[in-house]
C-alpha positions as CSV (number, residue, x, y, z in Angstrom):
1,X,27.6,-28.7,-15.8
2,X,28.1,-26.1,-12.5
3,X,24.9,-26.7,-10.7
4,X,21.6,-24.3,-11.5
5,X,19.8,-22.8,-8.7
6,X,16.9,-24.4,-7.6
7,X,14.2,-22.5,-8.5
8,X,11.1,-25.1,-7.6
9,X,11.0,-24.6,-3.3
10,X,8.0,-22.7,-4.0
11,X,6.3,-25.0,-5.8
12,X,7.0,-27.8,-2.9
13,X,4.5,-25.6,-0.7
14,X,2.1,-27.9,-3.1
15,X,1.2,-31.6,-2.0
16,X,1.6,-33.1,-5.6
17,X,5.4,-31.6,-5.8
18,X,7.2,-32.4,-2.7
19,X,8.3,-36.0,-3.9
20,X,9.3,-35.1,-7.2
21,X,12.8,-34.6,-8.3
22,X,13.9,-31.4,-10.0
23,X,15.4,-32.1,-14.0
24,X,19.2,-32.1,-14.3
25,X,19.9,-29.6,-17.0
26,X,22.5,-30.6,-19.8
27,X,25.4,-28.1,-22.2
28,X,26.6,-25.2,-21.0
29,X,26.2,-23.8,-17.8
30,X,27.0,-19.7,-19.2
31,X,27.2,-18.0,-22.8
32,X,25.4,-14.5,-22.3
33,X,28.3,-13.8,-19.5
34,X,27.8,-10.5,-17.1
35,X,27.3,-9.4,-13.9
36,X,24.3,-11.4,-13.1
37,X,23.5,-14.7,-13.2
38,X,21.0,-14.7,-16.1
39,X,21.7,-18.4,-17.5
40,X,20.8,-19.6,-13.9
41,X,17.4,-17.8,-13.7
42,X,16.6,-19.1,-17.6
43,X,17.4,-22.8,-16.9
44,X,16.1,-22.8,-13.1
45,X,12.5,-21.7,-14.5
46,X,12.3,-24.1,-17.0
47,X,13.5,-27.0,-14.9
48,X,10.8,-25.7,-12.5
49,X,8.5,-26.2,-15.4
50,X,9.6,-29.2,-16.3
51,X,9.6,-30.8,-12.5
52,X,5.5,-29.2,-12.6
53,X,4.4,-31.8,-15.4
54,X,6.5,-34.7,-14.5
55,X,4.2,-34.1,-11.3
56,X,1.1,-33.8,-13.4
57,X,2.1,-36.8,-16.0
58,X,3.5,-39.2,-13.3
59,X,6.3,-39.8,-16.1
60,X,9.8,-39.7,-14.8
61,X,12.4,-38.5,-16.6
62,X,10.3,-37.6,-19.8
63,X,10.9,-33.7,-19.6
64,X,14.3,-32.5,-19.7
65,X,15.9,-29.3,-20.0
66,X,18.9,-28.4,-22.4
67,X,20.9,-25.2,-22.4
68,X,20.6,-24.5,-26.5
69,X,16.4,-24.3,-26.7
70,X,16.6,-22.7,-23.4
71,X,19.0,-19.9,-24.7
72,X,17.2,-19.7,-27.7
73,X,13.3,-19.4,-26.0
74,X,14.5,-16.8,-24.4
75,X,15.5,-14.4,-27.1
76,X,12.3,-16.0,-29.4
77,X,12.0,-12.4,-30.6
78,X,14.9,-11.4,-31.3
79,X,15.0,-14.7,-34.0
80,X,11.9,-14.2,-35.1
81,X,11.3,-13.6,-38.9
82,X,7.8,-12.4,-39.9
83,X,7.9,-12.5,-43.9
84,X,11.7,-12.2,-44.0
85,X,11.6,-9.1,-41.6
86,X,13.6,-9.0,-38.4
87,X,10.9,-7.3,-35.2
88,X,11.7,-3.5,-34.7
89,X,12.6,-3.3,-31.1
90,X,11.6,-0.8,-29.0
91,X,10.1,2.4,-30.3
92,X,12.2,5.8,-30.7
93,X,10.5,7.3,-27.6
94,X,11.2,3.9,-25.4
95,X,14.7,3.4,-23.8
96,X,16.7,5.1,-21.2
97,X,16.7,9.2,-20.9
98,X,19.0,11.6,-19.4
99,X,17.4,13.8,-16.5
100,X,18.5,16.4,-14.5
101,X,20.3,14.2,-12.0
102,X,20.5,10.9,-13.4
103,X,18.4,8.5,-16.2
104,X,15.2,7.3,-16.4
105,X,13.6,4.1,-18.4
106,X,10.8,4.8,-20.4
107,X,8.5,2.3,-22.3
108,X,6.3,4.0,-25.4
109,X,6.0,0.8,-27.7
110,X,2.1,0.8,-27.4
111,X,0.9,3.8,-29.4
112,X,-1.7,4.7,-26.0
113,X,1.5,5.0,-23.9
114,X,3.8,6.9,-26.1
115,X,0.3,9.9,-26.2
116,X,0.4,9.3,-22.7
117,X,4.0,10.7,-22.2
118,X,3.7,13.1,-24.8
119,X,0.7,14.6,-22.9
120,X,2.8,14.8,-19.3
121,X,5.9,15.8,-20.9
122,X,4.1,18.8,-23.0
123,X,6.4,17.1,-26.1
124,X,5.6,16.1,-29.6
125,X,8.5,14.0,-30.0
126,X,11.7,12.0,-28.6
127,X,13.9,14.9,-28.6
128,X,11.5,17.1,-27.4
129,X,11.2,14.3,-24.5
130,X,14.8,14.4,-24.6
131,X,14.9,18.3,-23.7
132,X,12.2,17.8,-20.9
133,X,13.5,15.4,-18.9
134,X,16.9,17.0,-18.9
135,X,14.7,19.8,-16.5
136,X,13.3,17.9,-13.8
137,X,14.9,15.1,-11.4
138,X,14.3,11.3,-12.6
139,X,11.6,10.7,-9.8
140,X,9.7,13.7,-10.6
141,X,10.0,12.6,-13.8
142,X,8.7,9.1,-12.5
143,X,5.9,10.6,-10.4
144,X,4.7,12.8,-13.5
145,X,4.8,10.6,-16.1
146,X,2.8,7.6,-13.8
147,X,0.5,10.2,-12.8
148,X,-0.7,10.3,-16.4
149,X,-1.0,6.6,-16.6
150,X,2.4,7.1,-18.7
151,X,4.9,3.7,-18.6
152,X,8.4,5.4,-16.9
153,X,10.5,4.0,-14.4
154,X,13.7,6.0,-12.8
155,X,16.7,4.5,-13.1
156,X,18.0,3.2,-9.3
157,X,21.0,1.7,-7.6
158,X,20.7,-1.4,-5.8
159,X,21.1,-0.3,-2.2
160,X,18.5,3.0,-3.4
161,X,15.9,-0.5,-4.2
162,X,16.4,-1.9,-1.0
163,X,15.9,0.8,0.9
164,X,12.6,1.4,-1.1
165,X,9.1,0.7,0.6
166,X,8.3,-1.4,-2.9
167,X,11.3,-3.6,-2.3
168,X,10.2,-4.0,1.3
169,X,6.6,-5.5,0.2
170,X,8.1,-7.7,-2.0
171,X,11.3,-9.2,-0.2
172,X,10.0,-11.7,1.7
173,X,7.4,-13.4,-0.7
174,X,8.2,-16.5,-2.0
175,X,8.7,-16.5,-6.5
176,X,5.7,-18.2,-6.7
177,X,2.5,-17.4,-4.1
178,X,-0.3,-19.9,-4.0
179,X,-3.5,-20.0,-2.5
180,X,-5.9,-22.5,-2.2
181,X,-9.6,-21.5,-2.2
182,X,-11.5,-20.5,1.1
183,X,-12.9,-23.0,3.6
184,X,-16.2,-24.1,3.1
185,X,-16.2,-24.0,-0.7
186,X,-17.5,-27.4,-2.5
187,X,-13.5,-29.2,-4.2
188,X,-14.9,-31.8,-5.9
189,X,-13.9,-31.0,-9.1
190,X,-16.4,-30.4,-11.8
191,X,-14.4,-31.2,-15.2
192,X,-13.3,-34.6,-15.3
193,X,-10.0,-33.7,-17.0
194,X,-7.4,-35.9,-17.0
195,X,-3.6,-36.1,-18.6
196,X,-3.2,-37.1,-21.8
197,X,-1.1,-40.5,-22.5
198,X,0.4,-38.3,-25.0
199,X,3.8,-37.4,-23.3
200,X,4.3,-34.1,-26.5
201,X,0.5,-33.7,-25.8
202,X,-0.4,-33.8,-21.8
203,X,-2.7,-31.2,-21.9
204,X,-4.9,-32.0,-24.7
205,X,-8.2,-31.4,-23.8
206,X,-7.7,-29.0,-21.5
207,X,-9.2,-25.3,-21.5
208,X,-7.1,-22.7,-21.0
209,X,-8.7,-18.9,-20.8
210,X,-5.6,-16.9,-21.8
211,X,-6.2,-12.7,-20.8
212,X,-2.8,-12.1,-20.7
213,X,-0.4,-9.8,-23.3
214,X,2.9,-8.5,-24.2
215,X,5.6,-11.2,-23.6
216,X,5.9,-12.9,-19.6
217,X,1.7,-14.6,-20.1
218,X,1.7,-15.1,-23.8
219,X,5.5,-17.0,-23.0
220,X,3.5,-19.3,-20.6
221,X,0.5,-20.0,-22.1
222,X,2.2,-21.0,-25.8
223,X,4.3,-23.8,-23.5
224,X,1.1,-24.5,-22.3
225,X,-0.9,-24.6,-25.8
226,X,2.3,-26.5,-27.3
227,X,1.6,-29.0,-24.6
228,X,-2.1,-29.9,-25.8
229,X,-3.9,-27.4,-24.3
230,X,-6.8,-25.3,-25.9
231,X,-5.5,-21.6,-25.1
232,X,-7.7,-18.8,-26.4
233,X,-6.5,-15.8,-25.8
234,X,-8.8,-12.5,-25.3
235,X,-8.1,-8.8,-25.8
236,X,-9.5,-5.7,-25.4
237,X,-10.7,-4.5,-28.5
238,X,-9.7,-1.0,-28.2
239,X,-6.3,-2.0,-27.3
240,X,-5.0,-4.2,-30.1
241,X,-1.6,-6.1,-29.2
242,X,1.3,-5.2,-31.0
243,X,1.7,-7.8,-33.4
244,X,5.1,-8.8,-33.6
245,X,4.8,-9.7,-29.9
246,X,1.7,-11.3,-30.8
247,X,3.2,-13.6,-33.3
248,X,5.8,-14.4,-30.7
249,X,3.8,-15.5,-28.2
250,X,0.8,-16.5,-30.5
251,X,2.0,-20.0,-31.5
252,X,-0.9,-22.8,-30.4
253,X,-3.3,-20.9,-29.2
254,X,-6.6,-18.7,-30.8
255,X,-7.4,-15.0,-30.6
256,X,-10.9,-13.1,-29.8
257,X,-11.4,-9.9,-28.5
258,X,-14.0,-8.8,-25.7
259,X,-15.7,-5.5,-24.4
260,X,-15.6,-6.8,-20.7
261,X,-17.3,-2.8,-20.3
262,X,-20.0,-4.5,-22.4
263,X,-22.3,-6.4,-20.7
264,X,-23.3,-9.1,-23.0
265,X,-19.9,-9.9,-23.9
266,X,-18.7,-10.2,-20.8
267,X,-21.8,-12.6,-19.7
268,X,-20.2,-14.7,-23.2
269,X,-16.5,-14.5,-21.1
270,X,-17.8,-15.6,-17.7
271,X,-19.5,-18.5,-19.7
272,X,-16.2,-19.7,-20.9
273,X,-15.0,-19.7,-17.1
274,X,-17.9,-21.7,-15.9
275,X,-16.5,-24.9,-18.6
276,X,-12.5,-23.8,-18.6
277,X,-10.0,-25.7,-16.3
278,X,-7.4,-22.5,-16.0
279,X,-7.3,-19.0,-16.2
280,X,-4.1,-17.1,-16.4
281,X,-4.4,-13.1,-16.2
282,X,-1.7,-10.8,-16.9
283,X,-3.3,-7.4,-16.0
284,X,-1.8,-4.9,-13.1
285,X,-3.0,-5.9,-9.7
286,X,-7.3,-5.1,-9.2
287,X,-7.9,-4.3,-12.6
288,X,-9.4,-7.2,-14.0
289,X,-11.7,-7.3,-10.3
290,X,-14.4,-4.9,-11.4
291,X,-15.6,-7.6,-13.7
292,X,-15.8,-9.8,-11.1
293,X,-12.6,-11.9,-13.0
294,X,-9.9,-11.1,-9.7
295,X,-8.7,-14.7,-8.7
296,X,-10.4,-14.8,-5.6
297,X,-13.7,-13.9,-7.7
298,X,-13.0,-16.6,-10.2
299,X,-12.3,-19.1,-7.9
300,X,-15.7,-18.3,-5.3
301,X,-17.6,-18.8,-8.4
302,X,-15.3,-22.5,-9.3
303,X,-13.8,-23.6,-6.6
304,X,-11.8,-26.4,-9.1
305,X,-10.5,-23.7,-11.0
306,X,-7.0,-23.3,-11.6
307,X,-6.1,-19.5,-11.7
308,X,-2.5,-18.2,-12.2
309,X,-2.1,-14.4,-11.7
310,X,0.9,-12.1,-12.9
311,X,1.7,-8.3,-12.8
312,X,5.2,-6.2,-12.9
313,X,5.2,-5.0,-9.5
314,X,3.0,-7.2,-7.8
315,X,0.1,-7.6,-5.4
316,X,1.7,-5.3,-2.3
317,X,3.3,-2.4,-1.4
318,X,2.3,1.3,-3.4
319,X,3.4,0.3,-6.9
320,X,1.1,-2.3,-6.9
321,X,-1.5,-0.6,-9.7
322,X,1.3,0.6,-11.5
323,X,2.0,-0.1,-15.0
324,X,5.1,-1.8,-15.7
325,X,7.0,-4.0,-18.3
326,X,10.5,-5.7,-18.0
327,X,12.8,-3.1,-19.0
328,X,10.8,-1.1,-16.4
329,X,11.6,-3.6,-13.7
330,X,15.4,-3.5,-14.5
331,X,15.6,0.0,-14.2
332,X,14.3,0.2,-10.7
333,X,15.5,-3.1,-9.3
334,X,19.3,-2.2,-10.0
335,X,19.5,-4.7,-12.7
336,X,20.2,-1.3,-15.0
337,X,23.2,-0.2,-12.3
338,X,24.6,-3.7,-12.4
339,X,24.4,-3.8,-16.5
340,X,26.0,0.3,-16.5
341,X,29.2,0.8,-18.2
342,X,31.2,4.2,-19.4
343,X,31.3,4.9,-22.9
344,X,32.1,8.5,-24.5
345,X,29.4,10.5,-22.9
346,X,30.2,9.1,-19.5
347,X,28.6,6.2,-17.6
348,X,25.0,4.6,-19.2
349,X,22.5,2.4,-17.7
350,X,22.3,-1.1,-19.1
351,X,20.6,-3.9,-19.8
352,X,20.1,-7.7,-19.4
353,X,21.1,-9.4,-22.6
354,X,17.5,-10.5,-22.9
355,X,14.1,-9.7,-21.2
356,X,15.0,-12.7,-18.8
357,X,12.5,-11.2,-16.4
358,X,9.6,-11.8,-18.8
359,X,10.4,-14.9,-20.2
360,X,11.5,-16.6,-16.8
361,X,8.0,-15.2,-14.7
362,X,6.0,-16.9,-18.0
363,X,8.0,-20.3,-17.5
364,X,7.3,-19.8,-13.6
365,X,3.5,-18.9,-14.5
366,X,3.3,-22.3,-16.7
367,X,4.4,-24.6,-13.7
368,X,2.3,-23.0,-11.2
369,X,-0.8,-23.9,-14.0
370,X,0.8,-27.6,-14.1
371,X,1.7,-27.6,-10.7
372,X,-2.1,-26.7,-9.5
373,X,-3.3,-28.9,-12.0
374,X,-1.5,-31.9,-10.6
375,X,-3.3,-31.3,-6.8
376,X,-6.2,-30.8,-8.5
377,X,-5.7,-34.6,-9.5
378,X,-5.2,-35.5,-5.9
379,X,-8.0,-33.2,-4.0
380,X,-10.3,-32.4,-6.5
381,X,-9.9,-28.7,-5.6
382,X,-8.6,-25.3,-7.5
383,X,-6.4,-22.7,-6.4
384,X,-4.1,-20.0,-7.4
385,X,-0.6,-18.4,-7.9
386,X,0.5,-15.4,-8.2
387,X,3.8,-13.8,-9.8
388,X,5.4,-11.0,-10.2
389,X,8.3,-9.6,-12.7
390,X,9.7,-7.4,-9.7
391,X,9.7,-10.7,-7.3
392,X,11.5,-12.7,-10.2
393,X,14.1,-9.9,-10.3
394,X,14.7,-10.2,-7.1
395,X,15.3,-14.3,-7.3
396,X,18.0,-13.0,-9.9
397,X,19.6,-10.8,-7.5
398,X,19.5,-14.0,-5.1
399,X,21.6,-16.4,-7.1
400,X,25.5,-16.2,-6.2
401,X,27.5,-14.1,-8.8
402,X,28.8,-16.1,-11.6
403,X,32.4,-17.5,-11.3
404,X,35.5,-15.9,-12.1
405,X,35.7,-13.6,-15.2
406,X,32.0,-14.4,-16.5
407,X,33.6,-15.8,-19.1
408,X,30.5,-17.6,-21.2
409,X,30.7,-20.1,-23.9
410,X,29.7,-20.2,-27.2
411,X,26.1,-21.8,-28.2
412,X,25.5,-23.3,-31.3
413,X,23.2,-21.4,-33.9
414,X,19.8,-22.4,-32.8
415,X,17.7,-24.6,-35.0
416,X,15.4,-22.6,-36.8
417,X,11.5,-24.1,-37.7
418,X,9.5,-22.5,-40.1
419,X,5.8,-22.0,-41.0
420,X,3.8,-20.4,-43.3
421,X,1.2,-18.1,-41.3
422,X,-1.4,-15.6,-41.9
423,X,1.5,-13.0,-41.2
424,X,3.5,-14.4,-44.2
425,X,6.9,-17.2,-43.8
426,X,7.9,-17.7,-40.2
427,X,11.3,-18.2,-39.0
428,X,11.1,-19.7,-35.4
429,X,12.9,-21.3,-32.4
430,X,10.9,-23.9,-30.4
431,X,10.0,-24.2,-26.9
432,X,12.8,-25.0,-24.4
433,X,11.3,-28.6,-23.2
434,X,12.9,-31.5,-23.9
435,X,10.4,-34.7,-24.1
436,X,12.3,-38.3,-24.2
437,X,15.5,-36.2,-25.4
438,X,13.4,-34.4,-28.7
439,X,12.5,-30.5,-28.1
440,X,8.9,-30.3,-28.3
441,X,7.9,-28.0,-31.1
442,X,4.3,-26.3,-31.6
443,X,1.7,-27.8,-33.3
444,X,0.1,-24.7,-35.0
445,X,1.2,-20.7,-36.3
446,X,0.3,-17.9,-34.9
447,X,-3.5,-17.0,-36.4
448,X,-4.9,-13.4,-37.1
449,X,-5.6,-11.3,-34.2
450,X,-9.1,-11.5,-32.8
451,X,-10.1,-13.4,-35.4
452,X,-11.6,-16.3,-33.3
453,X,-14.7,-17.3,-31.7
454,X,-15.3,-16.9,-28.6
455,X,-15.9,-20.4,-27.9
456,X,-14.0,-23.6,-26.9
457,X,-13.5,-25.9,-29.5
């Protein structure tokens, strides 16, 4: 196989990684073919993964990384079958728009931020949306539809990104930031948790605090629950989860829902905190700190706590509060630009051939968790990570250009699992880790939303 890019240099800014060996993946090297080198960023994330809990296990060799279940974890949606039924997609206001001067990307999936763009755009529907944009620039139609905490992102070039004060915050930060917590804070750790012998099962025993949604967190923390871990994940009541993205990401792992505005329920969260070993949030930057659950919060109040942090546009530079999703991302990174190709009404944005940003920042948020967890072993002590889906797009961007023609192979069909569920049949892929040469597979279906206590088991 042509070598995959090293994605794990970050994670050797951690004691407990610099003397382990990054996993040699094995099959082939391309098969969705393009401009960019998407097959790189999949496998590199995963072998980062994978090089995290040989760390935390002190197993060589156990967790490998093969091209097929990478491919596959990658596009879990898109194979998903809930009852026999294939996932819709994106709703008929999302996708890319014609403005005045250009396009614009616009995300309307979750019923609150389709209103929300109704409401700036004056419109009652897509072609009214259609008719609006096609009167105003695509930044002003950026700026407007932000402004009323709408989901839109213009559609950029590359050297237009670079020149941009958000590309500038975010250029020189390495994939994965961590933090380790303030001086003077007690790092003897508190839970006495220790790697299972276990090598499908490492985690078991550990609690994981999951507040994350859509696709990049849920993607980590179902590695993470396949692993062993006890992941329950909470929502905000009044903003239920879509739930074909929740039965994608929903495999080993609970669901509750909390009123963090309520004061008693929140007291029942921090609780949780005060016996968990990790917290991953998935929220834009600040938002989850006027609950007093920001990292630096979290960790003040547990200093043996392992907190990994993720947003779309990050923690710096004027985006930073932002809403955001992958598609989003693409659009204003230059990923669109780079995807683009004529057809009969002239040249059209594109797109990656899956929502690599999502699914590699969730397999880059899982090894940070293993990766802290295995210096917690060593020092006793917490810490955090943080990641962002506009940094990961620019570790794309970073890789050389695939070879020659782009030519990719051809995979094999995936081998599908199934499961009866709450939701009906299941038709599944696996997770991409390899352990002893046998892809792990998850140990429980998805279960109703917010149907579980809020309580560790």
């Amino acid at each position: 196989m042509e070598s995959v890019p090293d994605l794990t240099s970050s994670l050797r800014s951690v004691e407990a990684l610099r003397a382990v060996g990054a996993a040699v993946p094995a099959g082939l090297r391309r098969w969705w073919g393009g401009a960019l080198d998407v097959e790189g960023l999949a496998l590199g994330s995963v072998v980062a993964a994978a090089t995290a809990l040989e760390a935390l296990t002190g197993v060589a060799g156990a967790y490998t990384v093969s091209s097929g279940p990478v491919a596959a974890s990658f596009d879990s949606l898109g194979h998903l079958r809930i009852n026999g039924a294939k996932p819709q997609g994106f709703a008929p206001a999302s996708g890319f728009r014609r403005t005045s001067d250009g396009w614009i990307r616009l995300h309307a999936n979750y019923p609150h931020h389709a209103a929300r763009l109704m409401e700036a755009l004056g419109a009652k529907g897509p072609q009214e949306v259609d008719t609006a944009l096609l009167s105003m620039s695509s930044l002003e139609a950026e700026d407007l539809i932000n402004a009323a905490h709408g989901v839109a992102a213009a559609v950029r070039s590359r050297t237009d990104w670079l020149s941009s004060p958000m590309q500038r915050a975010i250029r020189d930060e390495p994939w994965i930031r961590f933090q380790s917590p303030s001086a003077g804070h007690v790092s003897v750790a508190t839970t006495p948790w220790k790697p299972a012998k276990d090598p499908n099962r490492p985690l078991t025993g550990l609690r994981l605090l999951d507040l994350t949604r859509v696709i990049a967190g849920p993607t980590a923390t179902r590695l993470l629950g396949a692993l062993g871990a006890d992941v329950l994940r909470i929502d905000p009541p009044q903003l239920p989860e879509l739930e074909e993205a929740f039965v994608d990401g929903g495999f080993d792992k609970r669901s509750a829902v909390a009123d963090f505005g309520n004061a008693a329920e929140l007291g029942v969260v921090r609780s949780l905190i005060a016996t968990a070993d990790a917290v991953v949030t998935g929220y834009r930057d600040g938002s989850l700190d006027r609950f007093g659950l920001g990292a630096d919060a979290l960790l003040a109040g547990k200093p043996d706590l392992v907190v990994a942090t993720l947003s779309a546009w990050g923690s710096a530079g004027p985006w930073k509060h932002r809403r955001g999703f992958d598609s989003l991302v693409q659009a204003a990174s230059g990923i669109a630009e780079a995807y683009g190709q004529e057809d009969d009404g002239g040249w059209k944005p594109g797109a990656l051939p899956v929502q690599a940003l999502d699914h590699a920042t969730g397999y880059g948020v899982a090894a940070a968790v293993l990766a802290l967890l295995a210096e917690r072993l060593r020092t006793g002590a917490g810490g955090s990570a943080t990641l962002s889906l506009a940094r990961t797009a620019e570790e794309l961007f970073r890789l050389p250009s695939p070879r020659g023609d782009g030519i990719a192979g051809l995979l094999t069909q995936p081998d599908y699992l199934e499961t009866p569920s709450p939701f009906g049949p299941l038709r599944f892929v696996g997770p991409p880790l390899m352990v002893n040469g046998v892809q792990l597979t998850y140990r429980q279906p998805p279960v109703q939303y917010g149907t579980s206590a809020l309580e560790w088991r």
